[in-house]
N, CA, C and O atoms as a Maestro MAE file, in Angstrom:
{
 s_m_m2io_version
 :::
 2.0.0
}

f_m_ct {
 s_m_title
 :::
 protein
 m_atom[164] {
  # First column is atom index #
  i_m_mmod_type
  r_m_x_coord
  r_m_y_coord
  r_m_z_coord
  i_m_residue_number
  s_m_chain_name
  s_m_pdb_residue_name
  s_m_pdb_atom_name
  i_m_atomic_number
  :::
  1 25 -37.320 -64.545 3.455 1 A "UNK " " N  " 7
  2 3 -36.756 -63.405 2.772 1 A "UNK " " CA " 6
  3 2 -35.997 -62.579 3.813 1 A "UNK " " C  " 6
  4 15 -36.504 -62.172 4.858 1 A "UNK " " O  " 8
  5 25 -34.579 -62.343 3.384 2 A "UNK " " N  " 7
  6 3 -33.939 -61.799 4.721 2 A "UNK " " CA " 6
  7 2 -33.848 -60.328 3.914 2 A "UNK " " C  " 6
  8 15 -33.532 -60.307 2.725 2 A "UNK " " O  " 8
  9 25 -34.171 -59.024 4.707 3 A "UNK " " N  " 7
  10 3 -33.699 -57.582 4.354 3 A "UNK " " CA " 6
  11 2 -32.202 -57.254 5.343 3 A "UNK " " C  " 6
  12 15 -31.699 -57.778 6.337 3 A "UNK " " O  " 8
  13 25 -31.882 -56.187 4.516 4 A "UNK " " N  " 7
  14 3 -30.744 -55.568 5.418 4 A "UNK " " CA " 6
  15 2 -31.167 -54.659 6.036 4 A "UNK " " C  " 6
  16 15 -31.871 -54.092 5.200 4 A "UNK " " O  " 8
  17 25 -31.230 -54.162 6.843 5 A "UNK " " N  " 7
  18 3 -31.202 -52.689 7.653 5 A "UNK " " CA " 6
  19 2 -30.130 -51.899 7.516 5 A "UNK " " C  " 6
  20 15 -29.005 -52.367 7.685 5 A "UNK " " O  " 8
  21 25 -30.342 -50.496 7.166 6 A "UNK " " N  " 7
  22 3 -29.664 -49.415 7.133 6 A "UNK " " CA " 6
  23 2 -29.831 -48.199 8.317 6 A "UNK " " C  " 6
  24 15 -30.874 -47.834 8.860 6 A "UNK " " O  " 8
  25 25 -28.908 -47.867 8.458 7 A "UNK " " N  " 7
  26 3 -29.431 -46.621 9.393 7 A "UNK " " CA " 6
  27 2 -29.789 -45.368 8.181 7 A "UNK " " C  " 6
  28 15 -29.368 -45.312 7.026 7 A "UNK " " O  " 8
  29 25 -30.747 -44.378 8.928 8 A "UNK " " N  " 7
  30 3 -30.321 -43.223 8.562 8 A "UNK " " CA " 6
  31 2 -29.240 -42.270 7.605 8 A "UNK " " C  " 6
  32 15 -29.387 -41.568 6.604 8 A "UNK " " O  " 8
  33 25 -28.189 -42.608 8.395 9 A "UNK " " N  " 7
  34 3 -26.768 -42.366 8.497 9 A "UNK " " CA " 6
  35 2 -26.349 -43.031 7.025 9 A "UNK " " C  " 6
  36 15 -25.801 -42.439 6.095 9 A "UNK " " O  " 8
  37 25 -26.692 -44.202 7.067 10 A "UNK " " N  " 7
  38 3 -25.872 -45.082 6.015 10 A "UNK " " CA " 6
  39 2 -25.069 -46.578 6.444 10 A "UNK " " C  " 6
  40 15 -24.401 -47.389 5.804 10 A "UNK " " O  " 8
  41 25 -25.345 -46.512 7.328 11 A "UNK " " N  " 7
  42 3 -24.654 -47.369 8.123 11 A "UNK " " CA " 6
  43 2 -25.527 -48.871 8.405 11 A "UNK " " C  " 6
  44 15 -26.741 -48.938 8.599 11 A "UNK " " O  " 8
  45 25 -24.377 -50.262 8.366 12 A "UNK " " N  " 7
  46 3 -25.534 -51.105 8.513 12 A "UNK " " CA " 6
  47 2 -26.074 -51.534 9.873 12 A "UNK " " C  " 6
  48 15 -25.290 -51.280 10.787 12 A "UNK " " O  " 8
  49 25 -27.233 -52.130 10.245 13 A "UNK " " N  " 7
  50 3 -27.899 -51.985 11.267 13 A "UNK " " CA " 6
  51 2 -28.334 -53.200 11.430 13 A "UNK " " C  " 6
  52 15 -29.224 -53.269 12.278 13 A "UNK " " O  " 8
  53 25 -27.993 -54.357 10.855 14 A "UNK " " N  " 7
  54 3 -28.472 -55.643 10.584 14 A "UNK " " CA " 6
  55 2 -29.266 -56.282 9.686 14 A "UNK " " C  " 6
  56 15 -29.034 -55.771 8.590 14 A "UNK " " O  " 8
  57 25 -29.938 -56.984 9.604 15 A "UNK " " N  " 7
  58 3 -30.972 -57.462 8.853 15 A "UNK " " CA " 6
  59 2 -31.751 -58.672 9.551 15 A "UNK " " C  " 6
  60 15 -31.344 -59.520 10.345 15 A "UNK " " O  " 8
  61 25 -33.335 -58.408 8.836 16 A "UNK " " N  " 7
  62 3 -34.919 -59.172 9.365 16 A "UNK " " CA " 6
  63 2 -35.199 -59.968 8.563 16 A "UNK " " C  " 6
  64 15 -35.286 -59.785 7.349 16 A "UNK " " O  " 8
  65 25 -35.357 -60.864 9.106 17 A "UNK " " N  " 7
  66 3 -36.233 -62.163 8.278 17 A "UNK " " CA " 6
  67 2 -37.834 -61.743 8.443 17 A "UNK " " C  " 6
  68 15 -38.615 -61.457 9.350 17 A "UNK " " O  " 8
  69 25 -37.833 -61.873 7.106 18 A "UNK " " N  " 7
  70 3 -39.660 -61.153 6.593 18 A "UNK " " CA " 6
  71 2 -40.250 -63.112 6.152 18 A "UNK " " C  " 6
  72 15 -39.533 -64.096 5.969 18 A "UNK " " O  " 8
  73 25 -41.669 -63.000 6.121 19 A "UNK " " N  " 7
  74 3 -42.081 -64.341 6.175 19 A "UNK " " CA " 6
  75 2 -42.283 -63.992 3.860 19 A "UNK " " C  " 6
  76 15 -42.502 -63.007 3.154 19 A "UNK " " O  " 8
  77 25 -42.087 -65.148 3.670 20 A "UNK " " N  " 7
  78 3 -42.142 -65.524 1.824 20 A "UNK " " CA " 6
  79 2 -43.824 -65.596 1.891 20 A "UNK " " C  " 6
  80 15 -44.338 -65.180 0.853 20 A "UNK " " O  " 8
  81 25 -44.587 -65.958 2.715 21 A "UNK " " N  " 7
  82 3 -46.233 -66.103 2.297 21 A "UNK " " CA " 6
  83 2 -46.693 -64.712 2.145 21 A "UNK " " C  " 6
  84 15 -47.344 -64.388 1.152 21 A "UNK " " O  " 8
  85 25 -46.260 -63.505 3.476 22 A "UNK " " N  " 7
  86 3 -46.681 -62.306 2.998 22 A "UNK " " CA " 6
  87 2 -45.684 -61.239 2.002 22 A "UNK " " C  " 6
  88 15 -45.857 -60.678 0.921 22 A "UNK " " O  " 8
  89 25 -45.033 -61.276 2.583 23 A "UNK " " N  " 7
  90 3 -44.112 -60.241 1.793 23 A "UNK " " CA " 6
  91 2 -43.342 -61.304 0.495 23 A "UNK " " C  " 6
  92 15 -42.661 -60.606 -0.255 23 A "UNK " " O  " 8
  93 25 -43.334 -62.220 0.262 24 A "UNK " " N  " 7
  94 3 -43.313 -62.821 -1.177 24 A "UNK " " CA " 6
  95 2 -44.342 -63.005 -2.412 24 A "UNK " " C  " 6
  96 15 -44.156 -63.600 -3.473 24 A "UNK " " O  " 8
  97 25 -45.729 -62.165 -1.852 25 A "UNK " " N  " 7
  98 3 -46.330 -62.091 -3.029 25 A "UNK " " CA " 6
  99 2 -46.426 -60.800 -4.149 25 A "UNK " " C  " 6
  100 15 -46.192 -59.604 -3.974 25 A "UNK " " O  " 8
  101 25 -46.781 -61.395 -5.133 26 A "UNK " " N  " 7
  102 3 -46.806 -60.476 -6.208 26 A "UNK " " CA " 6
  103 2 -47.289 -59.342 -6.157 26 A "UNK " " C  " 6
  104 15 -48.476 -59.658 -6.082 26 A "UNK " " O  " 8
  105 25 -47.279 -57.762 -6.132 27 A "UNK " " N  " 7
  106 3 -48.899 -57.097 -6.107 27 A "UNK " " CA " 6
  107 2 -49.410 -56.846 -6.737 27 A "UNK " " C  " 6
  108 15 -49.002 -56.692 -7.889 27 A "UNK " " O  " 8
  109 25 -51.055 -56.579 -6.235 28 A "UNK " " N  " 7
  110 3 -51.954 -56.366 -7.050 28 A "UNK " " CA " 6
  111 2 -51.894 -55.203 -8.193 28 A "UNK " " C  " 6
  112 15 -51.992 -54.133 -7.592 28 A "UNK " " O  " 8
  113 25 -51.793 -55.010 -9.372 29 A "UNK " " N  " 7
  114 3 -52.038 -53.667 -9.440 29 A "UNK " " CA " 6
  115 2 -53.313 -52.677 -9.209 29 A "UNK " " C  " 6
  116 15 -53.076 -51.497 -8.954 29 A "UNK " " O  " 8
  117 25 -54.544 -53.094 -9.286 30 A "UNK " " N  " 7
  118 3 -55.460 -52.734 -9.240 30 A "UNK " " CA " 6
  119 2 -55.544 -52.127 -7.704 30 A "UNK " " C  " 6
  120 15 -56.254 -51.174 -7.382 30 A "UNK " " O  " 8
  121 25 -54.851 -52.720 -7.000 31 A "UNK " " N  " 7
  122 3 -55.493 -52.412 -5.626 31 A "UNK " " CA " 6
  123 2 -54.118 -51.129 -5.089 31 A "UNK " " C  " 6
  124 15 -54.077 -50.486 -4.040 31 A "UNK " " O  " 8
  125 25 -53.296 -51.122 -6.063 32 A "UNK " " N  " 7
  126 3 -52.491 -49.840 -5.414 32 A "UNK " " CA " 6
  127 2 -52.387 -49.133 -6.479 32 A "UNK " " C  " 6
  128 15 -51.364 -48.482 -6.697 32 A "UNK " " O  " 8
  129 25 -53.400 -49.144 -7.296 33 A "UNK " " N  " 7
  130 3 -54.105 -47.504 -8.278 33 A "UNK " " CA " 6
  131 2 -55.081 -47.108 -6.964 33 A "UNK " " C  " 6
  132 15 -54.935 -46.080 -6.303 33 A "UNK " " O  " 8
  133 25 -55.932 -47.959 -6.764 34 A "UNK " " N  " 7
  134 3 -56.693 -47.954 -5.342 34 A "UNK " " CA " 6
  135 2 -56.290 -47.072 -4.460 34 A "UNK " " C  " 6
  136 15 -56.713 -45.927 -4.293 34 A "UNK " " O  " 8
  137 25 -55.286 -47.752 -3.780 35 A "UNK " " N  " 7
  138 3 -54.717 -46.825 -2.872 35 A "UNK " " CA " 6
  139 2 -54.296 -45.489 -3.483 35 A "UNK " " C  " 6
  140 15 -55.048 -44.514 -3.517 35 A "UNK " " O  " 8
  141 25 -53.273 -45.498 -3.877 36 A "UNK " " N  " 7
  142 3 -52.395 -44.403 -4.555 36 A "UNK " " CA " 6
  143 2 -54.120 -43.249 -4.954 36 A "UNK " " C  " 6
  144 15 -54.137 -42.057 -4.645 36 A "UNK " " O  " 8
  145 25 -54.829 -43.653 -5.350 37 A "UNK " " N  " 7
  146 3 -55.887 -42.261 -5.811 37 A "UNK " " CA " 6
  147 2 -56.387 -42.235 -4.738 37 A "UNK " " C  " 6
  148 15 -56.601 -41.047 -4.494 37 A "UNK " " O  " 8
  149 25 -56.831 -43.067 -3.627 38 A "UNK " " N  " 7
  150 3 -57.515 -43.019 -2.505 38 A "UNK " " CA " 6
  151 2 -56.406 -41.977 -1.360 38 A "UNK " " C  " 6
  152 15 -56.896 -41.594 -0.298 38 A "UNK " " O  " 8
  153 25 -55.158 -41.660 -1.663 39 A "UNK " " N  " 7
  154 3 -53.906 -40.805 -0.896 39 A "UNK " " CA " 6
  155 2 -54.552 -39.446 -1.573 39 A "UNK " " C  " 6
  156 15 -55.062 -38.544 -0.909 39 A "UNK " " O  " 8
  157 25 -54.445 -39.458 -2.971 40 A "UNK " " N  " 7
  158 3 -54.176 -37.894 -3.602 40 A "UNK " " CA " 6
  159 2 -55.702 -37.863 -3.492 40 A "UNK " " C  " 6
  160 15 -56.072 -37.167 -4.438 40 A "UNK " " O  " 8
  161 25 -56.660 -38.236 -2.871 41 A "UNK " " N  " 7
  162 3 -58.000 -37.481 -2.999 41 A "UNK " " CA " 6
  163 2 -57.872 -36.353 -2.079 41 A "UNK " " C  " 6
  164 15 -58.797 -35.550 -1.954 41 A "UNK " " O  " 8
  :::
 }
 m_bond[163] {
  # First column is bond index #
  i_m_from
  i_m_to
  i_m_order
  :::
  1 1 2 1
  2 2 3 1
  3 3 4 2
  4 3 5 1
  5 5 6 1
  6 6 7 1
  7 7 8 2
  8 7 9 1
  9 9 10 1
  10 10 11 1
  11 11 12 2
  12 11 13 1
  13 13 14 1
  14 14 15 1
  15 15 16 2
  16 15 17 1
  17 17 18 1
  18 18 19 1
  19 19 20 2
  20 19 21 1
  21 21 22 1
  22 22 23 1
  23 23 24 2
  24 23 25 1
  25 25 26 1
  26 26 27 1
  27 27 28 2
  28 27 29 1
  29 29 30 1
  30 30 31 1
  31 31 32 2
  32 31 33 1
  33 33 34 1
  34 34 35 1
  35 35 36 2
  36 35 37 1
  37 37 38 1
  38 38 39 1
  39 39 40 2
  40 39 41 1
  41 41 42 1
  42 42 43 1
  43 43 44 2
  44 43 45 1
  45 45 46 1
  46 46 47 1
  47 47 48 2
  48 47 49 1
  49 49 50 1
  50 50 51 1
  51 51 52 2
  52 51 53 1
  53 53 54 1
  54 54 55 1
  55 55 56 2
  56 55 57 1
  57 57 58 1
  58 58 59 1
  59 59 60 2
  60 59 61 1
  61 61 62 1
  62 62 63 1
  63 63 64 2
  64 63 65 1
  65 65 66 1
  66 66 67 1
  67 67 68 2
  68 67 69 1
  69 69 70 1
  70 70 71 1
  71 71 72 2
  72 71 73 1
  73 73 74 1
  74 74 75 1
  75 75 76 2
  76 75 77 1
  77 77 78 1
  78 78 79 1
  79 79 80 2
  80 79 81 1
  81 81 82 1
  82 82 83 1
  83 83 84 2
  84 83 85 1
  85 85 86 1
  86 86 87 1
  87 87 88 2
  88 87 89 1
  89 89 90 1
  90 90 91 1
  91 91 92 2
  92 91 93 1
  93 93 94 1
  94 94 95 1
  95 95 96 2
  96 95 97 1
  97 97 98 1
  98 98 99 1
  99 99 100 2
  100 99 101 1
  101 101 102 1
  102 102 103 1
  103 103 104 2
  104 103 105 1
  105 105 106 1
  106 106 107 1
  107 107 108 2
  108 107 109 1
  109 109 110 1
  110 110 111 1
  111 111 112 2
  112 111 113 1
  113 113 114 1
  114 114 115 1
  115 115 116 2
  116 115 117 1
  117 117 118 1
  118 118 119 1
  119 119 120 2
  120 119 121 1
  121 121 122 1
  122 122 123 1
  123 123 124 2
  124 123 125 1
  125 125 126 1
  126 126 127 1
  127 127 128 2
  128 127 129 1
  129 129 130 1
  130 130 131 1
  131 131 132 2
  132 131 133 1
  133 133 134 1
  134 134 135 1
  135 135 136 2
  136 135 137 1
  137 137 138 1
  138 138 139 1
  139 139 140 2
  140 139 141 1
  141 141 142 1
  142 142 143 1
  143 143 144 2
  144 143 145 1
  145 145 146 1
  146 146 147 1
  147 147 148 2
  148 147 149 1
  149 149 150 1
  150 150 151 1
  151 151 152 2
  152 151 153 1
  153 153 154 1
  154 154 155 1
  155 155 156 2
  156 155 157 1
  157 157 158 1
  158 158 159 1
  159 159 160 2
  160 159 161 1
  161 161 162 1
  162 162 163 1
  163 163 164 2
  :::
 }
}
């Protein structure tokens, strides 16, 4: 999975190859109600 990079600014900054095993999965929902109430406590 390739991203682009942006600056700040707006400007482009290149882009990263992210790996498809981690950042290609689905998410959980359960586990980022999780989080997300575990922030606003």
């Amino acid at each position: 999975m390739d991203l682009k990079i942006t600056t700040l600014g707006g400007k482009d900054a290149g882009k990263v190859e992210l790996s498809d095993e981690i950042f290609g999965l689905d998410p959980r929902e359960d586990i980022l109600q999780r989080v997300v109430r575990w922030q606003l406590a």
